[in-house]
C-alpha positions as CSV (number, residue, x, y, z in Angstrom):
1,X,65.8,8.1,58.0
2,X,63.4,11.1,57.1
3,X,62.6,12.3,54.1
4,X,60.9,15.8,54.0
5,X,58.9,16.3,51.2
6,X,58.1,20.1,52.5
7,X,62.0,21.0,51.0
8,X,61.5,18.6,47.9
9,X,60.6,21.3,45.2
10,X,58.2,20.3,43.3
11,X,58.5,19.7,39.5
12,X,56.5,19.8,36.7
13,X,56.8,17.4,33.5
14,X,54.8,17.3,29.9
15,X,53.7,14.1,28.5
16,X,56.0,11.6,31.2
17,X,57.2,9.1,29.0
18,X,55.2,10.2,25.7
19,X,52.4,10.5,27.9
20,X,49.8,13.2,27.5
21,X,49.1,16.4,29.3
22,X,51.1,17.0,32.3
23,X,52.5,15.7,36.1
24,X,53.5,17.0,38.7
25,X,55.8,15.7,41.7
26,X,58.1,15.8,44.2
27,X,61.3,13.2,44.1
28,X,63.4,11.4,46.2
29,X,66.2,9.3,45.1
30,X,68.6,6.4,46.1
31,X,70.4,3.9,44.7
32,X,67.9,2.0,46.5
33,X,65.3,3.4,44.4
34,X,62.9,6.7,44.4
35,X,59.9,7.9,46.7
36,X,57.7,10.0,44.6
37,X,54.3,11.5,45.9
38,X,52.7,12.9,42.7
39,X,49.9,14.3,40.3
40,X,48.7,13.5,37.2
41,X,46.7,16.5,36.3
42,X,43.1,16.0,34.6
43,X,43.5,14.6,30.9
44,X,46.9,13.3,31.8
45,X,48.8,10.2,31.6
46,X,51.9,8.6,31.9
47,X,53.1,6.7,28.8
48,X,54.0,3.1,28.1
49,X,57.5,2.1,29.7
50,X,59.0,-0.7,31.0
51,X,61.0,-1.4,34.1
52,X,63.8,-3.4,33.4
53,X,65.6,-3.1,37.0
54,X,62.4,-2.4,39.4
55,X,59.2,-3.0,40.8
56,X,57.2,0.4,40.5
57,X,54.5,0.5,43.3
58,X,51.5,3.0,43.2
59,X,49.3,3.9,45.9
60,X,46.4,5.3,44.5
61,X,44.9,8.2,46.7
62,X,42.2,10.0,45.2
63,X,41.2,10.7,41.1
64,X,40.0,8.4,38.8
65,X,42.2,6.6,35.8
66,X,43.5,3.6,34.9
67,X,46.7,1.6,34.0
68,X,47.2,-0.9,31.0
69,X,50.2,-3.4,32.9
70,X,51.1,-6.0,30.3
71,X,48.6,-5.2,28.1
72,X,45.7,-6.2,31.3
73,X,43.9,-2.8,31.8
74,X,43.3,-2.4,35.8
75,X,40.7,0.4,36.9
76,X,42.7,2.5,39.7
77,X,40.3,3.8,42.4
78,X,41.8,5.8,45.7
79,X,42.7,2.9,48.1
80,X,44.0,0.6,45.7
81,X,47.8,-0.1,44.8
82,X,48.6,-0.9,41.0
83,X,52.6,-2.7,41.1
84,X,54.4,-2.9,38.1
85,X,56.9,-5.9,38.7
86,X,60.2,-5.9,37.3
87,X,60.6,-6.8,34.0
88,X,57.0,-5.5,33.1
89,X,55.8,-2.3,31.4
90,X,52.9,0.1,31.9
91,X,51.3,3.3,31.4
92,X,48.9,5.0,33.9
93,X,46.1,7.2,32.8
94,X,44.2,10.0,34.4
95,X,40.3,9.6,33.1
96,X,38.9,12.2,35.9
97,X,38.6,15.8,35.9
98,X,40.4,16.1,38.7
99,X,44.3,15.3,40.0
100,X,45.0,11.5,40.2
101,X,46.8,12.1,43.1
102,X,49.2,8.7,43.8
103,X,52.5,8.0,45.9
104,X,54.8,5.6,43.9
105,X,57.9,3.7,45.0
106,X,59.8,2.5,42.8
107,X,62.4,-0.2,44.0
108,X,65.7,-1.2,42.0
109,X,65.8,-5.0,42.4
110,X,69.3,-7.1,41.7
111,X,69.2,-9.3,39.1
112,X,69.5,-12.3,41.1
């Protein structure tokens, strides 16, 4: 299977989850879950949420920020990956001045 991200259009979203600021991204979806390379633009973030029904992986790739999982706050540094495991809630943070630029895959996990 391919997914082209050059015929995804791109969109843009304010405060993501009673975040702050503003994202950008591109977004594939399955039932399987979503592939969503992304931005969080300088003095961004992504607000507290919780997934219920996935993990939410996040490969960090360049920008500086950080992520409160559970209430444990991880620094997130390009190279790193921050996971969110089912049943867990976070919010990610943008603390740069620049993009926190970040691929996230978010996989829908049965209840068993």
């Amino acid at each position: 299977m391919l997914i082209n991200f050059n015929e995804i259009k791109e969109m843009r979203v304010s405060g993501m989850n009673h975040g702050s600021g503003e994202m950008s991204a591109k977004m594939y979806m399955s039932s399987e879950g979503k592939n969503i390379p992304c931005r969080i633009h300088a003095g961004g973030s992504i607000g507290m949420y919780s997934h219920p029904t996935s993990d939410d992986i996040n490969d960090i790739l360049s920008g500086k920020g950080k992520a409160i999982c559970d209430g444990e706050e991880e620094m997130l540094i390009p190279g790193v990956c921050h996971i969110c495991k089912k049943g867990s809630q976070h919010s990610i943070i943008n603390t740069g001045n620049d993009d926190r630029v970040m691929l996230t895959l978010v996989t829908e996990r049965s209840s068993i």
